[in-house]
matplotlib code that plots the C-alpha trace (Angstrom):
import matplotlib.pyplot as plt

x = [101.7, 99.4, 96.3, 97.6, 94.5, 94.5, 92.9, 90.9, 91.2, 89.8, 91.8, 89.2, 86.1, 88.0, 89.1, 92.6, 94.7, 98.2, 100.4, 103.7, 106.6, 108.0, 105.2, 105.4, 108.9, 108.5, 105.7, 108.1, 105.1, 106.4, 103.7, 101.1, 99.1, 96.3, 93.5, 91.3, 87.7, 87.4, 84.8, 86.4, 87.8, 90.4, 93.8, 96.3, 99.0, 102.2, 101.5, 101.6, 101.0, 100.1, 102.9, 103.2, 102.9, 106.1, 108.0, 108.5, 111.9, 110.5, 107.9, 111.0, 113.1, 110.2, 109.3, 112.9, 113.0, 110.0, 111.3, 107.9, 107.1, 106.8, 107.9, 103.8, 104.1, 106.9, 104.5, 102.7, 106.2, 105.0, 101.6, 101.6, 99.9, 103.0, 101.9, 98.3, 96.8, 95.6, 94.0, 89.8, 87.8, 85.0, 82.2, 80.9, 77.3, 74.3, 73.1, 69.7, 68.9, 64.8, 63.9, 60.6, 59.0, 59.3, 57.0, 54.8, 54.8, 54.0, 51.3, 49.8, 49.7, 48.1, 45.5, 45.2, 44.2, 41.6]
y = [109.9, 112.9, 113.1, 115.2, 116.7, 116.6, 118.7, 117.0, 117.8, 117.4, 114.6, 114.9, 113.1, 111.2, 113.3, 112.8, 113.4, 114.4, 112.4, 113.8, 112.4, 111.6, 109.3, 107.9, 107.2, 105.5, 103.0, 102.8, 103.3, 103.9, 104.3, 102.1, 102.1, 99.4, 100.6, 99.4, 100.4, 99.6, 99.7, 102.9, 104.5, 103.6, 101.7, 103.0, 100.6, 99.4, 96.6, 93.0, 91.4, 93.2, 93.3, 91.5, 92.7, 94.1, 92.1, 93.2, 94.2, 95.8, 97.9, 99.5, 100.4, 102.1, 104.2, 105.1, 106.6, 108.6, 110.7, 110.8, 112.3, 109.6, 112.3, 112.1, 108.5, 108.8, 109.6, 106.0, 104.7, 106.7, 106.2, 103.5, 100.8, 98.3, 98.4, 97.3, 94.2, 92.8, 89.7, 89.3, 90.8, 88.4, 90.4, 89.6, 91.2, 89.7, 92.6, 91.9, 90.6, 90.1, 91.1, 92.5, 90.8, 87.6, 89.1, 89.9, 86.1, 84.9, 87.2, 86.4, 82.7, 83.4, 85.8, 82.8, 79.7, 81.9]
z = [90.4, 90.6, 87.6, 84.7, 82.9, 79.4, 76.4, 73.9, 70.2, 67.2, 64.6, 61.4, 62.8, 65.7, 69.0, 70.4, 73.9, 73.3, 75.8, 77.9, 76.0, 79.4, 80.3, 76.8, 77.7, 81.0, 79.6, 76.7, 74.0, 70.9, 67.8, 68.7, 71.9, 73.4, 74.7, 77.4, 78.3, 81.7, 84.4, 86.2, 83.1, 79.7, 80.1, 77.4, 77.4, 75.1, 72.5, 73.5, 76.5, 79.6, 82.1, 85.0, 88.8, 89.7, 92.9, 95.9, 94.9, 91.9, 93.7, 96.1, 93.4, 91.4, 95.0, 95.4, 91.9, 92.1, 95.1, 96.7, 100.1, 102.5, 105.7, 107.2, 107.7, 109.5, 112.9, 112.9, 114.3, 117.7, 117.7, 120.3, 117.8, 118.8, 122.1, 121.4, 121.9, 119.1, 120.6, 120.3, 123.1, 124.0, 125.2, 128.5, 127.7, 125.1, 123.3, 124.1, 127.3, 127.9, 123.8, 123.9, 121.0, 122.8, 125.0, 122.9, 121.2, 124.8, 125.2, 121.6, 122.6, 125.7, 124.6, 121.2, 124.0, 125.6]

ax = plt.figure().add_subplot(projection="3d")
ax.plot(x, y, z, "-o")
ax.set_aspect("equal")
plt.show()
């Protein structure tokens, strides 16, 4: 669902967002409304107890009915990712062979003794 942007107005000394009545009607929200403050914004949701995560089921049917646009992901079936291996490379190479500051403790305990 794309972002709907929504005007502000004044209610006497509150401020108020009118909502679509078709998204009223799809969260089935009658008169009353909960809202959430949240970390990334405010949850308006129907009375009672939040609703649980949809099935897998669920989640199909829901995607079917919106009619979305799922055509550009239809080009990851040829991109060759099936024939991938997916099994860890072990590297055949230390990152750091002779470190220099090891050579530099050697020398500090050298110069140290004398």
């Amino acid at each position: 669902m794309k972002p709907v942007q929504l005007n502000v107005a004044r209610i006497g000394n509150s401020r108020g967002v009118r909502i679509p009545a078709a998204t009223l009607a799809r969260y089935q929200i009658g008169t009353e409304v909960v809202m959430e403050e949240r970390s990334d914004g405010i949850l308006l949701r129907p009375p009672g107890p939040a609703s649980l995560k949809l099935s897998w089921e669920d989640t199909a049917l829901e995607m079917a009915a919106a009619a979305e646009d799922w055509s550009e992901w239809d080009g990851t079936s040829t991109d060759g990712l099936d024939g991938a291996p997916w099994e860890p490379v072990k590297s055949r190479h230390v990152a750091e062979q002779n470190p220099k500051y090891e050579a530099r403790r050697r020398l500090q305990k050298h110069s140290s003794k004398r």
